[in-house]
N, C-alpha and C positions, 0 to 999 in steps of 0.2 A: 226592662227599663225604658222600652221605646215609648212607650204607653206614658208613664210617668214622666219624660219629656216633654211630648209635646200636651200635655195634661196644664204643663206650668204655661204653656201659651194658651191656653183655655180652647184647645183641641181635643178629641175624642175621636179615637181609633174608627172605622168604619169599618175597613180592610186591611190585611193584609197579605200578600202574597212575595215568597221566597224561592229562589233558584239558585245554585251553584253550580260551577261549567270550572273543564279545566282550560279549556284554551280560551282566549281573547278575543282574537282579532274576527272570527266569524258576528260575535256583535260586538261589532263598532264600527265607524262610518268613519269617511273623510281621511285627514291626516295622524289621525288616534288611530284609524286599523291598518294603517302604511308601518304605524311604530310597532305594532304589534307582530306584522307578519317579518320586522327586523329582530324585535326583541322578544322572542315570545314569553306572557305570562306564566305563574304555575299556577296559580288560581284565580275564578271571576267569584262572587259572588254579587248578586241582584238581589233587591228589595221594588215593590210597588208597595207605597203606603197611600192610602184616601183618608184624609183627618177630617170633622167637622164641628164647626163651632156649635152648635147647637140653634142656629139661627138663619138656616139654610144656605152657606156657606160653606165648600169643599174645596180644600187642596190638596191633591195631589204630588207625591213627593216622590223621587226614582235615585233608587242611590244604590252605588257601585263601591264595590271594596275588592281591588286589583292589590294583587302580591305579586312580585315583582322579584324576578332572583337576586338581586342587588339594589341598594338604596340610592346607588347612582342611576339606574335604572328608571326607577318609582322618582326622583326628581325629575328629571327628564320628562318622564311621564306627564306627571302635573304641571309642570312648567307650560309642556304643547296644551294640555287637557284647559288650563284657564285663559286661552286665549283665544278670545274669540274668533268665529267660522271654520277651527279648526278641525271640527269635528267631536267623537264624544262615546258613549258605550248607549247602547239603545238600551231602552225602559223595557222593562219585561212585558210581553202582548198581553193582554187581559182585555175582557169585556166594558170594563170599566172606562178604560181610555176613547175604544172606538163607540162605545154609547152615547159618553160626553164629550163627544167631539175633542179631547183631550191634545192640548200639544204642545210639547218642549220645548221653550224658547231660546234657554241661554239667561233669561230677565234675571230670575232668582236664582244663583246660584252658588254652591261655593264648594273646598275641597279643603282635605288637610293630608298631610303626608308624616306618616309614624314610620320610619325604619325606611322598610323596604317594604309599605304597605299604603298604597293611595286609595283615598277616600273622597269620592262625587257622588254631590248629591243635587237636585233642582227640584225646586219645587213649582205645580203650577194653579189654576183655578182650574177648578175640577165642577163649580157648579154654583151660583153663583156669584156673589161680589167681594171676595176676602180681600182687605188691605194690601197692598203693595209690603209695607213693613210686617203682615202677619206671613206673606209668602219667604219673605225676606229671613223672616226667623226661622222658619218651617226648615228650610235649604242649610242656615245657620246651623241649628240643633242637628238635624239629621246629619250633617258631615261629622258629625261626633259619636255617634252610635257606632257601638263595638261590631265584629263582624259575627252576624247571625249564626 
């Protein structure tokens, strides 16, 4: 259904590339993997998605779905995760990023919290000029996507 998402923002798949990890805190930086080596995860899951409009436009998208042993936990979690400089879960390496000079800003982004299950995602320009509100929605839909 990832496909069929961002489809409705007149997006087209490029790539995709999937990882699952059991521990956490090895990718994540800052004050996200200080929480991490307090609270440890029971599972990461990662996603790299590259979307293109058809009109030589690419976003790039990097989304994280942390399970958390407790739903106090996973609040806590996204509470630090949406505040800014605080750090964050690294985008999975690929080719893709370091070709196109790809890089995470924090600009687009956003999270939802299910249970004891948090969900980041950011989306960026991957190649060149997509709308501010197309990256915007990219980051929007993807924090929705079920975990892989």
């Amino acid at each position: 259904k990832h496909e069929d998402a961002m489809k409705r923002l007149g997006l087209k798949t490029i790539k995709k590339v999937a990882k699952r990890e059991l521990k956490c805190a090895p990718y994540a930086f800052g004050q996200v993997q200080q929480f991490f080596v307090r609270h440890p995860c029971k599972s990461l899951s990662r996603m790299l998605l590259a979307v293109g409009d058809g009109g030589g436009n690419t976003v790039v998208v990097t989304i994280a779905w942390v399970r958390m042993p407790k739903a106090a936990q996973a609040r806590d979690l996204r509470d630090l995760a949406d505040r800014d400089g605080s750090g964050n879960i690294y985008a999975l390496p690929d080719a893709l990023l370091k070709g196109a000079g790809v890089r995470f800003t924090g600009d687009h982004y956003a999270s939802r919290l299910d249970g004891a299950l948090v969900v980041i995602a950011e989306a960026t320009s991957g190649g060149g000029h997509p709308a501010p509100g197309v990256l915007e929605d990219a980051a929007d839909v993807a924090a929705q996507f079920p975990v892989p």
